[in-house]
N, C-alpha and C positions, 0 to 999 in steps of 0.2 A: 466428140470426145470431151471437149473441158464441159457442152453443157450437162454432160450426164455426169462431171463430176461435181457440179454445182448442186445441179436434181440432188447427189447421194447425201453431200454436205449439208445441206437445207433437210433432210429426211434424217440424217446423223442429229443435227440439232435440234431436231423438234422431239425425236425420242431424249435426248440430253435433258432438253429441256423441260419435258413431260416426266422424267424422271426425277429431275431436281424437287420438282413441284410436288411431288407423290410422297416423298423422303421428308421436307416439310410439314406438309399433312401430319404424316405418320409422328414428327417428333412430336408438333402441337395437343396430339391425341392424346399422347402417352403420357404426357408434362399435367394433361389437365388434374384436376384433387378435387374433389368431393368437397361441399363446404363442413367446414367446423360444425361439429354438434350432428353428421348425420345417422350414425349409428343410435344417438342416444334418441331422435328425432322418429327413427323408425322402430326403437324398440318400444315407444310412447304409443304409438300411434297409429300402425299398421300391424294389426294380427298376421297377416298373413306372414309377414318376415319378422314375426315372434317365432312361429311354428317352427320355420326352418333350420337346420343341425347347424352347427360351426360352420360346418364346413360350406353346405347350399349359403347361409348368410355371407359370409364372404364370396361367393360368385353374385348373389345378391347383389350385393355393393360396387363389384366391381363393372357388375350389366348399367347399372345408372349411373356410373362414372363413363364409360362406353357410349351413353344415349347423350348426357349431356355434354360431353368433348364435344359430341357430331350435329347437337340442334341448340339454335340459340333462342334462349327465351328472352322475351322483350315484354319491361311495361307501357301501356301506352296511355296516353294520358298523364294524369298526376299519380300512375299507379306503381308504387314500387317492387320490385321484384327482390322478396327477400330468399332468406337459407331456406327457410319451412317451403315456400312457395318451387323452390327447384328441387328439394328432396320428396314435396310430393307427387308433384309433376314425373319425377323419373321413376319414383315406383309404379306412379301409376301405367308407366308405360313399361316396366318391365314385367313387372306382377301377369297379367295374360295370356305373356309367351315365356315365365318361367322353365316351362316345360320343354322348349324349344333353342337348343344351345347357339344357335348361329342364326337365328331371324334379327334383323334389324329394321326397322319403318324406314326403306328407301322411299316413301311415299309421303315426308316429313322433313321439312328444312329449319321451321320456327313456328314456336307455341307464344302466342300472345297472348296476355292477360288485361283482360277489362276489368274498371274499378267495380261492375254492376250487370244489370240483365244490359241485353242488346238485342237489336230485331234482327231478322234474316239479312236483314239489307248493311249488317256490322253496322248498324247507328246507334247512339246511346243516347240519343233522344225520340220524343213521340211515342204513341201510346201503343206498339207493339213489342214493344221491350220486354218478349217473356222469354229469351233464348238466355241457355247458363252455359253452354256449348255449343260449339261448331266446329267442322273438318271442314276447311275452306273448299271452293270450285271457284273456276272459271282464275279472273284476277289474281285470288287469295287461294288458289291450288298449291299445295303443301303447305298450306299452314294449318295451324288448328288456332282458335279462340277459346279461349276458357273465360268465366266470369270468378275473378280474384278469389271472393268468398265463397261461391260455390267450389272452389277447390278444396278450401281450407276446411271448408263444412264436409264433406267428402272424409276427412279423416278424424275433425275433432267431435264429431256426433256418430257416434257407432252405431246407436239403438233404430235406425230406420236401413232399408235396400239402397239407399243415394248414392251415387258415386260419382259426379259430372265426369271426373278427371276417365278414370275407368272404360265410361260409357263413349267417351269419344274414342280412346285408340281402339277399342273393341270395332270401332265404326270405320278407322284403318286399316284394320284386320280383315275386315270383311270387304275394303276395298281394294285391298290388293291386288285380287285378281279380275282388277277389270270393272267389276261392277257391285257399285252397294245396295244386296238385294237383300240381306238376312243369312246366303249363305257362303262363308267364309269355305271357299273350295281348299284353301291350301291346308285348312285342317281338317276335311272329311275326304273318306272317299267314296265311291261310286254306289256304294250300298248305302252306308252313314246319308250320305246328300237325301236318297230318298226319305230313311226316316225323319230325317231332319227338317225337311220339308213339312209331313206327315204331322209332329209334332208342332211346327210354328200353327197351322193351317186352326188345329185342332185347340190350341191354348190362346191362340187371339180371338177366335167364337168365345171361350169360355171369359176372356178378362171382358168383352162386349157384355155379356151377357150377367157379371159380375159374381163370378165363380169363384175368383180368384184374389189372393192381394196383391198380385202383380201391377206393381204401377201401369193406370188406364194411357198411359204413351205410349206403352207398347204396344198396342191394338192398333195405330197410327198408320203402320207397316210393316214389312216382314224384316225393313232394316232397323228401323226402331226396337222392335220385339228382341233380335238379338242383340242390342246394344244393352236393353233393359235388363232382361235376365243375366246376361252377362254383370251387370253393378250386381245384381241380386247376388250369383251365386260367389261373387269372390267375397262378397263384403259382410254377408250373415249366411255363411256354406251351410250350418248345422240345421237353421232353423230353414232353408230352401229344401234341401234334402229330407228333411220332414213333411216336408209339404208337398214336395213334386218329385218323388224318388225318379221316375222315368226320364224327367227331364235334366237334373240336377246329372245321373248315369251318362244323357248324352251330351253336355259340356262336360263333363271328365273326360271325355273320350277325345273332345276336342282340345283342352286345355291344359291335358295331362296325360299325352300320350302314353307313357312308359309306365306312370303307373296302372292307367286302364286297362 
């Protein structure tokens, strides 16, 4: 008798207590505030949340107020983490799933930012320093690497495809379910997968082959090739859509359900 009333008391406080702790969370979330200057930061600098009505720019804002409450971003090195750097960072992670009211990157704890290129191996010295992103494995699983500059290039040079920032959660996205292959299952279904396929298969022969201006990384793999297009199509829509109506139709499909 008393130890099953100990057992209930110990299973009383661990609900108590897991509730305390949830309640917490929750106020911390809520308290966080967007830094100074990010509306005017995004009206500067991301077309994409120029386009947007009143009404989407405030869910806008409030989605990267959301992302950054829940991930913390860290300089490392002598590199500082300023305003610009977390308001680009959270468009860049909201911008892809606009279209998608309740996704959130469970698959994401912390974005690091390097002051420069870095190798596979996250070292920032020796002569294979050509990486400007990364979505960590193994040790560095949920995190992502970004290179400082190549974020900030990502927004303040419009006129090329680049996006480092973009091109990594697009690579979250696609990891989600399990496996980073090129296709991102939670945004296709069963028919879409095949053309989707059909089209990677089809448009990495043609970037080989130099058909195309699609940045030659994406030929690399079929998870490259969706990371690539993906910077393409959010960051110069008009001029992709010109160029590869078929393909440009099936990222809308993926990236803007409702209106597709």
């Amino acid at each position: 008798m008393l130890k099953g009333i100990i057992v209930s008391l110990v299973i009383v406080g661990i609900i108590v207590t897991n509730y305390l702790l949830w309640k917490r969370k929750q106020k911390k979330l809520a308290a966080y505030k967007l830094p100074a200057g990010t509306t005017f930061l995004l009206h500067s600098y991301v077309p994409y949340y120029r386009a947007l009505s009143a009404e989407d720019k405030a869910i806008f804002e409030e989605r990267m107020r959301d992302f950054l409450a829940r991930t913390k971003v860290t300089g490392t090195g002598n590199v500082v983490v300023h305003d610009v750097d977390l308001v680009f960072i959270a468009a860049s992670a909201v911008i892809p799933l606009f279209g998608y009211l309740n996704w959130r990157y469970n698959n994401l704890d912390e974005v690091l930012l390097y002051e420069g290129t870095f190798s596979k191996r996250y070292e920032l010295d020796g002569p294979d320093r050509n990486v400007l992103g990364m979505v960590g494995d193994g040790v560095m699983n949920r995190e992502m690497i970004l290179s400082q500059p190549a974020l900030r290039a990502g927004y303040l040079y419009p006129d090329n495809a680049h996006n480092t920032a973009i091109h990594e959660f697009a690579h979250l996205i696609d990891k989600a379910d399990g496996a980073t292959d090129g296709v991102p299952q939670y945004l296709l279904d069963k028919q879409s997968t095949k053309e989707w396929k059909s089209y990677m298969q089809a448009y990495i022969r043609a970037i080989k082959e130099g058909l195309t201006d699609i940045n030659p990384y994406g030929a690399t793999s079929e998870a490259e090739f969706f990371a690539v297009v993906s910077e393409y199509y959010f960051k110069q829509p008009d001029h992709f859509k010109s160029q590869y109506p078929e393909l440009y139709n099936m990222l809308h499909k993926m990236y803007q359900p409702k209106a597709a």
